[in-house]
C-alpha positions as CSV (number, residue, x, y, z in Angstrom):
1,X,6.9,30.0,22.4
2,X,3.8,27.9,22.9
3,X,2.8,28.8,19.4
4,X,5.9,27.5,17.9
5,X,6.0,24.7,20.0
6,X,2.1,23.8,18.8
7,X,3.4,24.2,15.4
8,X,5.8,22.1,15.3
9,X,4.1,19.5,16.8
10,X,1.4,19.6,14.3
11,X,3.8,19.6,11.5
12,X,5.9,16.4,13.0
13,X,2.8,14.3,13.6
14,X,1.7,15.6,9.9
15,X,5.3,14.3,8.7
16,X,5.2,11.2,10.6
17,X,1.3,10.2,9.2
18,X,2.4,10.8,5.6
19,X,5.6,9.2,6.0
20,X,3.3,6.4,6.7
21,X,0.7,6.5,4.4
22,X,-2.3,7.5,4.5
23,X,-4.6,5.0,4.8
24,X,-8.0,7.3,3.6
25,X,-6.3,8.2,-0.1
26,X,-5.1,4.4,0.1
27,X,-8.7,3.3,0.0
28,X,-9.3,6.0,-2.6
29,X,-6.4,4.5,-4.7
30,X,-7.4,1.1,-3.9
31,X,-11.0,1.8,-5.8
32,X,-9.7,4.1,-8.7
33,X,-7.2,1.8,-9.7
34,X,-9.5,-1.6,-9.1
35,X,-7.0,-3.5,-6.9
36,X,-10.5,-5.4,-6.0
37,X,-11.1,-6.5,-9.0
38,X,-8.2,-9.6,-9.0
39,X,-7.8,-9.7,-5.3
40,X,-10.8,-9.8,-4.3
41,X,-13.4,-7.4,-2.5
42,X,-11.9,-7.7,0.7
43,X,-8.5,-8.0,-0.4
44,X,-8.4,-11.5,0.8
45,X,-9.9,-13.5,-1.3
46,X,-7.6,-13.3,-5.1
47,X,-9.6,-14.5,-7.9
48,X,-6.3,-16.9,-8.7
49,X,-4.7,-18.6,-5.8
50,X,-1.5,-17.3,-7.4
51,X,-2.2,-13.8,-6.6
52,X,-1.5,-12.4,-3.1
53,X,-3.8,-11.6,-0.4
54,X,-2.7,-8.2,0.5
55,X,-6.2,-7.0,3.3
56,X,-3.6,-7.2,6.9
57,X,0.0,-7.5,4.7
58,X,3.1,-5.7,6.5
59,X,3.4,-2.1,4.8
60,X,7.1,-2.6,3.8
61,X,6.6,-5.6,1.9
62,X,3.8,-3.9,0.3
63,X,5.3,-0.9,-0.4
64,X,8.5,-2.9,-1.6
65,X,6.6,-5.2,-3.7
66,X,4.4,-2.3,-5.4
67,X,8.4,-0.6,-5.7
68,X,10.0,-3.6,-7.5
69,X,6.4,-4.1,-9.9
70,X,6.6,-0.5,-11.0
71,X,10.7,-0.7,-11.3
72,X,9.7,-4.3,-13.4
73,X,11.9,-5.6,-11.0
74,X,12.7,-9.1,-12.9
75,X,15.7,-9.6,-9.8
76,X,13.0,-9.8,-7.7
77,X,10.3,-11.6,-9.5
78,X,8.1,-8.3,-10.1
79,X,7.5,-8.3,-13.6
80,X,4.0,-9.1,-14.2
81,X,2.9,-7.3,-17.4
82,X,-0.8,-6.4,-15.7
83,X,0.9,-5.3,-12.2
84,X,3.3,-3.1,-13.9
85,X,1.0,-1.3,-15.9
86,X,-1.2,-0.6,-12.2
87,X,1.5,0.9,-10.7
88,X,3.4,2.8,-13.6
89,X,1.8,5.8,-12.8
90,X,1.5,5.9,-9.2
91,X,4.1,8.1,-7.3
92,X,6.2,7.2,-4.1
93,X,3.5,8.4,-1.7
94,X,0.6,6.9,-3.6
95,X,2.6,3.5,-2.7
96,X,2.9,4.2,1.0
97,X,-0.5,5.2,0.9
98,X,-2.2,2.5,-0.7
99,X,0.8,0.1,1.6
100,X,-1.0,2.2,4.7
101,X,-4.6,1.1,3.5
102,X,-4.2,-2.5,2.7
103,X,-1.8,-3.2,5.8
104,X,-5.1,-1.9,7.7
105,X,-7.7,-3.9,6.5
106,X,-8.7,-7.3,8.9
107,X,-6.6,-10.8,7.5
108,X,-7.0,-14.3,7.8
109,X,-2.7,-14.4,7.0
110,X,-1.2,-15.5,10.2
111,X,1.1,-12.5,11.4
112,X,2.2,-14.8,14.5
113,X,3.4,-18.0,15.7
């Protein structure tokens, strides 16, 4: 019974980090894909003030924005032609991960009042 029990703790807290994101393939992501590259090297400092700082950003909104841009959501105001191509090929998890990443990095955005 132990043995089971181990299991399926392992497997839950396996569940619950991926459900999440994981924040080491989001990194990995971040580089291959050259999110740096417009928003900065420590993704908070966008070379256009138009674009979002995203180092410290809440995960949902992350994950929802990088949803809508690869949806070309124009409801929601995600249909940048250069975002959508980024995040075309980039699968549900790939989003939570790189969400998991850039919601960990330090931020100058104020989180509270």
């Amino acid at each position: 019974m132990t043995k089971l029990l181990a299991a399926l703790v392992c497997a839950t807290v396996s569940f619950s980090a991926s459900a999440a994101g994981n924040i080491n393939t989001g990194k990995a992501l971040a580089e291959k894909y050259s999110c740096a590259t417009c928003h900065g090297k420590d993704y908070g400092s966008p070379i256009d003030p138009s674009y979002p700082k995203l180092a410290g950003q809440h995960r949902d909104y992350l994950e929802h924005a990088l949803t809508a841009y690869k949806r070309g959501d124009k409801a929601n105001g995600r249909n940048n032609a250069i975002m959508t191509g980024q995040v075309k090929p980039l699968s549900n998890q790939d989003i939570k991960d790189l969400a998991a990443y850039l919601h960990s990095l330090p931020t100058t955005l104020v989180t509270h009042r």
